[in-house]
N, C-alpha and C positions, 0 to 999 in steps of 0.2 A: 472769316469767323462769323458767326451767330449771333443776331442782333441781340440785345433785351429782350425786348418783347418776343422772340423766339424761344428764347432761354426761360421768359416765364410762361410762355405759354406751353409748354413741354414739361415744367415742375407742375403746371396748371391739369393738366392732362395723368401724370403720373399719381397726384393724391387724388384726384377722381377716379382712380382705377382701385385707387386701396380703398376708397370709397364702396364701390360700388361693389368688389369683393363681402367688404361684412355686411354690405346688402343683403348680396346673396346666398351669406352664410348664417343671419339672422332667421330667417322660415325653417332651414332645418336643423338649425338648434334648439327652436319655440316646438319642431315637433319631438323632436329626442327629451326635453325636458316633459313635454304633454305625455309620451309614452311611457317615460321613465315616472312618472308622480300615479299613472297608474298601476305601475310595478310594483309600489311601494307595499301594501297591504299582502299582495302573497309572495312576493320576494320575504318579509318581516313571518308570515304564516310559516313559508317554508323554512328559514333560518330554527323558529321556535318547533318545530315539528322534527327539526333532523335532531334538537338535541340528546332527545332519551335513545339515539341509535347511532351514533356517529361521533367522534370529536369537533371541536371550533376548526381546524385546519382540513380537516376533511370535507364537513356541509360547503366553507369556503372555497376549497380546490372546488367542489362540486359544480357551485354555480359559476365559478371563473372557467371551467374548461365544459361542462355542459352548456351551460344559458338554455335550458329549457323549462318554462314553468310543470308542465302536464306531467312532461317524463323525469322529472326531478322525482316530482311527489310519488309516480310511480314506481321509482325505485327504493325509495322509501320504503313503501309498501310491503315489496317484494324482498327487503332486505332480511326478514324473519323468519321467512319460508321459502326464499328457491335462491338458488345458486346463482354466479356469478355469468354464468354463458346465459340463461334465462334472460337473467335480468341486463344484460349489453342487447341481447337480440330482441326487448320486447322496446328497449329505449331506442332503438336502431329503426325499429316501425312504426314507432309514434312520430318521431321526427322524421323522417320519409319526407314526409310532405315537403321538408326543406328545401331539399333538391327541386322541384319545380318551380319553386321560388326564387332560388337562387339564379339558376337557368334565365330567370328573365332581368334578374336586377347584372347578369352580366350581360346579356343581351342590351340591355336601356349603354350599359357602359362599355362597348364591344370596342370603342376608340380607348380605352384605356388601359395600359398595360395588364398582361397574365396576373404579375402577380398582386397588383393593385385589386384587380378582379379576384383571385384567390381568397386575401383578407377581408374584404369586406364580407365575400360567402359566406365565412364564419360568424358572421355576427346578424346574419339575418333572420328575424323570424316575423310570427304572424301580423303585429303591428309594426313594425317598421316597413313590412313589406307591402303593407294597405297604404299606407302613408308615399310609398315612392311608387306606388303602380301607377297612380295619375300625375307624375312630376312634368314639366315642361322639357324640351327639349335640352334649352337653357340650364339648366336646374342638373338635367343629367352627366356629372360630374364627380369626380372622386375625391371632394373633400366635401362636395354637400352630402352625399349620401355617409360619408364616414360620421360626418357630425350627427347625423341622425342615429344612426346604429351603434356609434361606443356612448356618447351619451346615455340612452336607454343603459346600455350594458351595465357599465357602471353604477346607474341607481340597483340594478337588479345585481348585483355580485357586492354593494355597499349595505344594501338591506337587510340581503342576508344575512350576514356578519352581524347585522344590528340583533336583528331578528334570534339571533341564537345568542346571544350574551343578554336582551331579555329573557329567555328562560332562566338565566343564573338566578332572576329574585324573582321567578315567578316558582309560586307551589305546585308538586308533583301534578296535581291535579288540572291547576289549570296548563299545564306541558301536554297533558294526555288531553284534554278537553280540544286544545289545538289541532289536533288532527282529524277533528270533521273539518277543515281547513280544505285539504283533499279532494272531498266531495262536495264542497261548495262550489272548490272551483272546476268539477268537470259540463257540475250545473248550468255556472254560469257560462261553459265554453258551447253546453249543449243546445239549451234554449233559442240563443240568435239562429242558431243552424236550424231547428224546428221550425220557427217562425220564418224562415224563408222555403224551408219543403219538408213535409212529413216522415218524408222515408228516413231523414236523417235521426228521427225519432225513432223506429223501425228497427233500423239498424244498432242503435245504442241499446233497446230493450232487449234485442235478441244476442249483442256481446253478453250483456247481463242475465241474459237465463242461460244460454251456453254454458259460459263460466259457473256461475253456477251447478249445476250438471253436470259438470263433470270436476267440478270440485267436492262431492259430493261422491266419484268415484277413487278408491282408496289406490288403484293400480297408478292412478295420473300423478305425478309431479303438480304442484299448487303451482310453481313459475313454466311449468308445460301449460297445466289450462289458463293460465293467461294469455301465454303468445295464440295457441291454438283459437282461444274463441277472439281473440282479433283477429285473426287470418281469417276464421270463418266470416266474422259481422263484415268485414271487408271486402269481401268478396259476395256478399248477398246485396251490398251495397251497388256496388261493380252491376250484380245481374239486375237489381229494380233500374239502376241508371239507361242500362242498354233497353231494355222491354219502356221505359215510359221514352227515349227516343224515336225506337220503332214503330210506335204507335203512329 
């Protein structure tokens, strides 16, 4: 049989484990919560902006089965003027970028079950994804990374909710004022990206004269020239990239 002092050194051992667990699950719920208090302000934008075009159950469903800030607002948008295949295939190529991201937060967790890796896919975007790209080894785990990624989610699908039952006592006006909401936030997605290379500047100006131009053509569909001058600024993108390589 097991001495004492075996017996305690082994219950000794066992709550240093449960220990050392909400250690390690401490950092990535400080950063789920850091991501998620920055969600707050356009997750709350976005809730007040779907109200004058959508129901409370719908902008909700939106952010619970999208989670995208950018192509949220963008369907908004596009909800007045282009149909529904527009508006899947233009939110289908904003979020693109996904899939390369995801590719590597399964990669980080390639020891951890399909479908462990499946779920968390869906819940990955641009900040949570900055946040685990330099995780430790250690770290690389599927209940630290979950804690990061549904935390966020949840400020971002609880805000919104918020967000759109303030517009109930807000005036028509300030509901409509809310949506330079939109274009504040392409601003601020645009600017960090300038300030590390110009072309990214390049590219955004020549989506915006594209569209333009041919939104100004009466034969195009308004949810045609949207996907179309993304496909173009994307690909002009693509050829500055390969030519300042080459060089």
């Amino acid at each position: 049989m097991p001495s004492y002092c075996e017996i305690y050194f082994y219950n000794y051992r066992f709550r240093r484990g449960e220990e050392v667990v909400r250690t390690d699950l401490k950092k990535p719920l400080m950063d789920g919560l850091t991501i998620g208090m920055g969600y707050v302000p356009v997750a709350v934008a976005f809730g007040i902006t779907a109200k004058p075009v959508m129901s409370f159950f719908d902008a909700v469903l939106m952010s619970f089965m999208v989670y995208g800030g950018a192509s949220q607002f963008l369907a908004l948008q596009m909800m007045s003027t282009s149909g529904a295949i527009a508006i899947v295939f233009a939110v289908f190529i904003l979020n693109s970028r996904h899939f390369v991201m995801s590719f590597k937060v399964n990669y980080d967790l390639k020891h951890e079950s399909f479908l462990k890796r499946l779920f968390l896919s869906s819940y990955v975007t641009d900040e949570g994804f900055a946040v685990t790209a330099n995780s430790t080894p250690e770290q690389r785990h599927f209940s630290s990374y979950a804690v990061t990624f549904l935390t966020a989610y949840l400020f971002w699908v609880t805000f919104s909710a918020i967000g759109y039952l303030a517009g109930e006592w807000m005036s028509k006006g300030w509901v409509a004022a809310s949506g330079i909401a939109l274009y504040a936030l392409f601003i601020a997605l645009l600017i960090p990206a300038v300030r590390i290379h110009y072309r990214f500047g390049i590219i955004a100006m020549a989506g915006m004269i594209i569209h333009y131009i041919m939104g100004q053509l009466s034969f195009v569909p308004s949810g045609i020239a949207i996907v179309l001058a993304i496909l173009i600024a994307a690909a002009l993108g693509s050829i500055l990239e390969r030519a300042e390589v080459s060089r």
